[in-house]
C-alpha positions as CSV (number, residue, x, y, z in Angstrom):
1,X,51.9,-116.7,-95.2
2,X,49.7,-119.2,-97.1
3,X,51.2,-122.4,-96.8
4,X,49.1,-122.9,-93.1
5,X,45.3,-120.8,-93.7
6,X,42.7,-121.7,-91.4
7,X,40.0,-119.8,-93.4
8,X,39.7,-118.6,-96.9
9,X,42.1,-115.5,-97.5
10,X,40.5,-113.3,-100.6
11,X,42.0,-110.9,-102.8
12,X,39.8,-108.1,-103.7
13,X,41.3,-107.2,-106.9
14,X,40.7,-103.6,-107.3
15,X,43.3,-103.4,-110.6
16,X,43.2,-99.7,-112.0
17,X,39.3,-99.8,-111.5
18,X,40.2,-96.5,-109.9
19,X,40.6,-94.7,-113.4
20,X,43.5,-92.4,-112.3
21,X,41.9,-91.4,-109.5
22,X,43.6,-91.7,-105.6
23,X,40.7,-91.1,-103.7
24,X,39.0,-93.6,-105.7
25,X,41.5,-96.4,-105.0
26,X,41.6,-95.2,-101.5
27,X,37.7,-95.2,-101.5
28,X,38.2,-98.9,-103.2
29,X,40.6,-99.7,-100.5
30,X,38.0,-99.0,-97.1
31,X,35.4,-100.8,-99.4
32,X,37.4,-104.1,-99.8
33,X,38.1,-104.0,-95.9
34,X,34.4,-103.1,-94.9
35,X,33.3,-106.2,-97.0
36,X,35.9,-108.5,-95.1
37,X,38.6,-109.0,-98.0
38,X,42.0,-109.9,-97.1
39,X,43.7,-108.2,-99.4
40,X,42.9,-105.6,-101.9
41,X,45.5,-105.4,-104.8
42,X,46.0,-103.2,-107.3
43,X,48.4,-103.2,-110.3
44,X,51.6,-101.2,-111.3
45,X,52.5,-100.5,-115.1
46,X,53.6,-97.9,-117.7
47,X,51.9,-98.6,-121.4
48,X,55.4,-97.5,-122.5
49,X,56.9,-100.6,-121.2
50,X,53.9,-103.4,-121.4
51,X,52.0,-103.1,-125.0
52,X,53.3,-102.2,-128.3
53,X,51.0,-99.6,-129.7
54,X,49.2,-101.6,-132.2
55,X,48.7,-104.4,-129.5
56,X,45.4,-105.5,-130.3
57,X,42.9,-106.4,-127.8
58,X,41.9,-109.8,-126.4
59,X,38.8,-108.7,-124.3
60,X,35.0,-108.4,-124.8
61,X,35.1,-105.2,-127.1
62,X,31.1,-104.6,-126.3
63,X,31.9,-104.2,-123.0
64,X,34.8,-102.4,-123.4
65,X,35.4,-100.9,-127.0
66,X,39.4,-100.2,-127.0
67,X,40.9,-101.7,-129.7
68,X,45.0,-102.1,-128.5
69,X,45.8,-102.7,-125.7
70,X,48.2,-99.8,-125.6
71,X,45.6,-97.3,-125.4
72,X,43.8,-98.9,-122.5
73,X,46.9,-99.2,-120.6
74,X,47.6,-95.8,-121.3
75,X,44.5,-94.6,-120.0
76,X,45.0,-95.7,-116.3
77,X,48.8,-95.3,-116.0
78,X,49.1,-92.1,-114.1
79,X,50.1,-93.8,-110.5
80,X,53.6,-92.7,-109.6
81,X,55.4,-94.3,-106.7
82,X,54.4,-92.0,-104.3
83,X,50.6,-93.1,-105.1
84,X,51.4,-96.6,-104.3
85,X,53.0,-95.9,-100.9
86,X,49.6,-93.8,-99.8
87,X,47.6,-96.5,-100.4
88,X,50.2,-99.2,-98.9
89,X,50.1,-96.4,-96.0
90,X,46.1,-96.6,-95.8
91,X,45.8,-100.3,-96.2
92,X,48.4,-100.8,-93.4
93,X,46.2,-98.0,-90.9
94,X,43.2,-100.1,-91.5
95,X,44.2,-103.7,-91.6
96,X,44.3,-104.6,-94.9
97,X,47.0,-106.4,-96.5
98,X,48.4,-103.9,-99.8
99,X,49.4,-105.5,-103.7
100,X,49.8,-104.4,-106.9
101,X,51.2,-106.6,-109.4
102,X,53.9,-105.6,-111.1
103,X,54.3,-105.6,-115.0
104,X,58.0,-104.7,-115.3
105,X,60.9,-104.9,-113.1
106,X,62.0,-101.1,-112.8
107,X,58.7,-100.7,-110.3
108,X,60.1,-103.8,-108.3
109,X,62.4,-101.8,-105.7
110,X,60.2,-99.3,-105.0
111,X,57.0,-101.6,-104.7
112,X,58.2,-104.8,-103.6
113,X,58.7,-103.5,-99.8
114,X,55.3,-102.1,-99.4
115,X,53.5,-105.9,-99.9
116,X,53.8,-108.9,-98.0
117,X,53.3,-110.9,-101.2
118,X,53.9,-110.3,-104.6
119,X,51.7,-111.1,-107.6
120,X,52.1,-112.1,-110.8
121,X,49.8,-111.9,-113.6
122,X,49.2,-115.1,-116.0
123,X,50.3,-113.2,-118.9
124,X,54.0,-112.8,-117.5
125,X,54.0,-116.6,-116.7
126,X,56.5,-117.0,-119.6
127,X,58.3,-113.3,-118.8
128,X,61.8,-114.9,-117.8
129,X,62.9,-111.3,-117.0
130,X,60.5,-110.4,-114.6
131,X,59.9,-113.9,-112.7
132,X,63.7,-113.6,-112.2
133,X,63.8,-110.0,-110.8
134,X,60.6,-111.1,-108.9
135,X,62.8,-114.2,-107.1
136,X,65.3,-111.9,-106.1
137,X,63.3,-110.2,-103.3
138,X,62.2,-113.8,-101.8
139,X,58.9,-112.7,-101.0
140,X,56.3,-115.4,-101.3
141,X,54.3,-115.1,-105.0
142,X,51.4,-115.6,-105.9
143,X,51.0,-116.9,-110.2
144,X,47.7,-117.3,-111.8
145,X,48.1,-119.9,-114.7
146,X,45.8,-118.5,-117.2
147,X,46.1,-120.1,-120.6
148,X,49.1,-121.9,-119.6
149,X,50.6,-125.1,-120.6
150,X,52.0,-127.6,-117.7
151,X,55.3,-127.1,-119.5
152,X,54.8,-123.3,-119.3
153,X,54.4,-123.8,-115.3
154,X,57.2,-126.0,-114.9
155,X,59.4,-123.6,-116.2
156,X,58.2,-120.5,-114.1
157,X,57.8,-122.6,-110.7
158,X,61.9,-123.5,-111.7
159,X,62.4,-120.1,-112.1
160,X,60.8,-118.6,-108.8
161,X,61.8,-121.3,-106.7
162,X,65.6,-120.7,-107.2
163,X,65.0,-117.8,-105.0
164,X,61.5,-118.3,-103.1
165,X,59.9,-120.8,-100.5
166,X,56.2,-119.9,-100.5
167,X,54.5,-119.9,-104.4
168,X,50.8,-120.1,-104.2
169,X,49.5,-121.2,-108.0
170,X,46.1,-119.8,-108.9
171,X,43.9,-121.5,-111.5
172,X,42.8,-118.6,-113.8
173,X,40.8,-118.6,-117.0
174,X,42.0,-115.5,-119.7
175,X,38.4,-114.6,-120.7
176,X,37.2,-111.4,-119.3
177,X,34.5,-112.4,-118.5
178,X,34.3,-116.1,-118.6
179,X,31.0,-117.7,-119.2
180,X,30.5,-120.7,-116.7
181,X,31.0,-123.0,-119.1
182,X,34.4,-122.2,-119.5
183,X,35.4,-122.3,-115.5
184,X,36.9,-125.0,-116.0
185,X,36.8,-125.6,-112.5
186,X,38.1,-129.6,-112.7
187,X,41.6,-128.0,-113.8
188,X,42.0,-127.4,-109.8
189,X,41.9,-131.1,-109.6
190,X,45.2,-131.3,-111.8
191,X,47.0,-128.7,-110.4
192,X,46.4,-130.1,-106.9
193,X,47.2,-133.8,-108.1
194,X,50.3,-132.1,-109.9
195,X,51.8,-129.2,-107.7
196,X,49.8,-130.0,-104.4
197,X,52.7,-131.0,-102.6
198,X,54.7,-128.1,-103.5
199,X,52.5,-125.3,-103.8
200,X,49.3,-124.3,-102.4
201,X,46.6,-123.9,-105.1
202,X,44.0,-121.5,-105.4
203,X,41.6,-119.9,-107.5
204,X,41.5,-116.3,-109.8
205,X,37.9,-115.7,-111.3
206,X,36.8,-113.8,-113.6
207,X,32.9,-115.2,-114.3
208,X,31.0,-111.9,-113.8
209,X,28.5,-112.1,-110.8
210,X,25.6,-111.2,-113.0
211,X,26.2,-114.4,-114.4
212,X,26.8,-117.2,-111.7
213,X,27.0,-115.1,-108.3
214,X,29.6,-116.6,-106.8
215,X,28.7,-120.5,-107.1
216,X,32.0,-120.7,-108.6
217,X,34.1,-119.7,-105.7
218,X,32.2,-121.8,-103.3
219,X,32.5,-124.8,-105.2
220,X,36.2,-123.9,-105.7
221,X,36.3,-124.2,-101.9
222,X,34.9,-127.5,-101.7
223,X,37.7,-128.3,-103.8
224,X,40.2,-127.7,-101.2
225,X,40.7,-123.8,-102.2
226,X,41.3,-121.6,-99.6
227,X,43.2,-118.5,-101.6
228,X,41.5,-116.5,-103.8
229,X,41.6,-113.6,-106.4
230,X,38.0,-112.1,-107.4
231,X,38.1,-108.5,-109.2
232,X,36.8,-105.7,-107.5
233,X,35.1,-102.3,-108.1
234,X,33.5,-99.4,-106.1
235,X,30.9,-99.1,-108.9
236,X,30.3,-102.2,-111.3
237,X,27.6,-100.2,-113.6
238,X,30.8,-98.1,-114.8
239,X,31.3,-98.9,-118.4
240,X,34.3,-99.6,-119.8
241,X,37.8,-101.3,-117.9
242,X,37.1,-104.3,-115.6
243,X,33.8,-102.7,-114.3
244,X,31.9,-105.0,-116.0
245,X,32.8,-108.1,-114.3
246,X,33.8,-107.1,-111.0
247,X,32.4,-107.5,-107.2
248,X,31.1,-104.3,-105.5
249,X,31.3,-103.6,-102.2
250,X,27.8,-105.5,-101.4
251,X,28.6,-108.6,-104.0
252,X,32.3,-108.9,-101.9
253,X,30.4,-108.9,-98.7
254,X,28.3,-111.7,-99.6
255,X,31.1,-113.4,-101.4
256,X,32.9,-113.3,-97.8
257,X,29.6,-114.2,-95.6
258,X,29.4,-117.6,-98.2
259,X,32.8,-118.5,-97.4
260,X,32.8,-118.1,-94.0
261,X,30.5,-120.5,-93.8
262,X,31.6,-123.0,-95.7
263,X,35.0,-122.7,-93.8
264,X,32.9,-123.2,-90.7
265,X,31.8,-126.5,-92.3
266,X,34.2,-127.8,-94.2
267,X,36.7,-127.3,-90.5
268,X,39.6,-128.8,-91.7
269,X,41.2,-128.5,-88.3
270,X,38.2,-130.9,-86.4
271,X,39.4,-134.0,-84.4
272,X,37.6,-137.4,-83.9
273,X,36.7,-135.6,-80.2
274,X,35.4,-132.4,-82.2
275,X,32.9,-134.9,-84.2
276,X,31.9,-137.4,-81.8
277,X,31.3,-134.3,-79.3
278,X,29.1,-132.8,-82.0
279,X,27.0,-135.6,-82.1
280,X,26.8,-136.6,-78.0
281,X,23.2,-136.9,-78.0
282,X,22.8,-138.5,-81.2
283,X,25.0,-141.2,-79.7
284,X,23.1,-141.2,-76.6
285,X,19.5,-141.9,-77.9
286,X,19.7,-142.7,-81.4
287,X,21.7,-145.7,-81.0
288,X,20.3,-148.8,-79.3
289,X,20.6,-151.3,-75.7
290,X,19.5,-154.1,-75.0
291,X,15.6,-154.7,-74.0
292,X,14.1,-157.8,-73.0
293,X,11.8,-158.6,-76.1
294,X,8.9,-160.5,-73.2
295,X,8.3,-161.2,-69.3
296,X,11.1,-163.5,-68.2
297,X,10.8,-165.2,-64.7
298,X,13.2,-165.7,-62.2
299,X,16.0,-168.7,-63.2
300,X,15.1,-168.6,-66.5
301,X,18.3,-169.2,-69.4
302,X,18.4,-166.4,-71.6
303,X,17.8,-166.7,-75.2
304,X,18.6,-164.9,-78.3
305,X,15.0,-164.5,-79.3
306,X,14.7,-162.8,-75.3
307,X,16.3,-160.0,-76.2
308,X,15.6,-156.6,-78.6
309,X,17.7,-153.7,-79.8
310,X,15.8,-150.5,-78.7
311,X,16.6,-147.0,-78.1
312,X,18.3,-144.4,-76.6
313,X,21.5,-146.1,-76.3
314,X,22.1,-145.6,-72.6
315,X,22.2,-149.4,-71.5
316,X,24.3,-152.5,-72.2
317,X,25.5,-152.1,-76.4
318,X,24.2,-154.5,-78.1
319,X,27.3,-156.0,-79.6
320,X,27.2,-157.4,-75.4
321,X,24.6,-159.7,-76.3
322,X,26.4,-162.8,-76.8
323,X,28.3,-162.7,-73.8
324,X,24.6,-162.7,-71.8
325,X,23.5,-165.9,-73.9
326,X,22.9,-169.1,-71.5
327,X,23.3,-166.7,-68.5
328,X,20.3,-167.7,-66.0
329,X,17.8,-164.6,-64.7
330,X,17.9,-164.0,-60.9
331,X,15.3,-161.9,-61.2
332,X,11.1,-161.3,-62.6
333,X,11.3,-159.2,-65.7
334,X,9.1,-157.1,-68.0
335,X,9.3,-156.7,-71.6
336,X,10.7,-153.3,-72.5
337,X,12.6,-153.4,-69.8
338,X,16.4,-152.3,-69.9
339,X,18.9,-155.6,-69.7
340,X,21.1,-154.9,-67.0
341,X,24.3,-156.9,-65.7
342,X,22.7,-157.7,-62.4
343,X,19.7,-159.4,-63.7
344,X,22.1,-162.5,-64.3
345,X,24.1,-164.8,-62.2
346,X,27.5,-164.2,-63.5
């Protein structure tokens, strides 16, 4: 599914910016696909099962003031399995590929059918349990390395690859948001250099787009990066969640345009015939032929200081000019005029 993209392939990553609400999500969903997203994914928990309830918190508590992470979690857990299945349903109706990443392994037969891919957040990169369960279904996975050690990443690419073909490894920085200094975007340099061969690479990012618009992705794409994960909301002046450093509709749409574009000129798929093609007329004039550098007469021996390099480039190449040398002229001819072949007893 990822291993051959011809174009970027983005992942609007809507979360539980829908609050408890369906129609939200599904709002969320014909947003991500109106913008041009790929994929729109959401995620699938229970507080009961993913935070202790004096988990503290590890995100910017201005912007959202919950202290454990318990209490957040329990705030947007109301999604059932019949919720996830309507918006699979919708995303399917409307050509959208459906996620939701799961954060424990009783959710996994139920919600692993509805996605073509499964993701995996960077805080379960040392969850044994679940990147076992998760191998199981052989469904190709996408991991985002957040705060992760190579040793970390060795171990859960072992793991999934007892039982999957197709792992797509996400560069991810665990600071919501991240300021740009900390993009750390030359850490998709190792991970290519280290896991390139194996895995594709791509990018999660979470620098708000107040802060650096989306600079960050497109330089991420210059990079070789073609899959990536940006969060998503239908309102980003909501307080509160992942609001606060999230794409809207309009940011995504952008976001998209930009990399469309660079796809179109990065074209990884070009052939020598693509570029020289491209550049016909270039060839054509801009490149030089011979000229005659003064009036020659008839039976005259040409010389080296007879000749001039001049464009367009339609006439005898100029790397010819050594074969002409010593040749005698059979004809009158004018400086600035075009050397031809038949000027010259051969």
């Amino acid at each position: 599914m990822f291993n051959n993209l011809h174009k970027s392939y983005l992942i609007a990553e809507a979360g539980v910016n829908h609050e408890g609400d369906l129609n939200t999500a599904l709002k969320q969903i014909t947003m991500a696909k109106l913008a041009g997203a790929s994929a729109i994914k959401f995620q699938a928990y229970k507080a009961e099962k993913l935070a202790a309830r004096d988990s503290p918190s590890y995100w910017d508590r201005t912007k959202e003031p919950t202290e454990t992470q318990h209490e957040l979690f329990k705030k947007y857990d109301s999604f059932e399995s019949e919720d996830y299945k309507i918006l699979a349903k919708h995303c399917n109706k409307i050509g959208i590929d459906f996620s939701s990443t799961p954060f424990d392994t009783d959710c996994l037969p139920w919600l692993m059918p509805l996605m073509p891919f499964v993701k995996i957040a960077s805080a379960d990169l040392t969850n044994d349990i679940l990147l076992e369960a998760v191998a199981e279904y052989k469904k190709p996975v996408i991991l985002s390395l957040g705060a992760s050690k190579t040793s970390e990443i060795d171990r859960a690419v072992d793991i999934l690859s007892c039982g999957i073909d197709e792992i797509v490894l996400l560069h991810c920085v665990l600071n919501y948001p991240t300021l740009p200094d900390n993009a750390f975007l030359q850490r998709i340099t190792f991970l290519k250099n280290h896991y390139g061969d194996r895995f594709t690479i791509g990018y999660s990012d979470h620098v708000a787009p107040a802060t650096a618009g989306d600079d960050q992705v497109i330089l991420s794409r210059g990079m070789g990066i073609k899959v990536f994960e940006k969060h998503f909301t239908h309102d980003k002046k909501l307080k509160g969640n992942d609001h606060y450093h999230a794409m809207d509709e309009s940011d995504l749409r952008k976001l998209i345009q930009r990399l469309d574009l660079a796809d179109r000129m990065i074209n990884e798929n070009y052939t020598e015939s693509d570029f020289l093609s491209a550049q016909s007329q270039a060839i054509k004039n801009a490149r030089r032929s011979l000229y005659y550098a003064r009036n020659i007469s008839s039976g005259c021996i040409l010389k080296k200081e007879d000749l001039i390099p001049k464009r367009p480039g339609d006439g005898l190449p100029v790397s010819n000019y050594k074969s002409l040398l010593g040749k005698k002229i059979v004809i009158d001819v004018k400086a600035d005029d075009q050397v031809n072949l038949d000027h010259f007893q051969i």
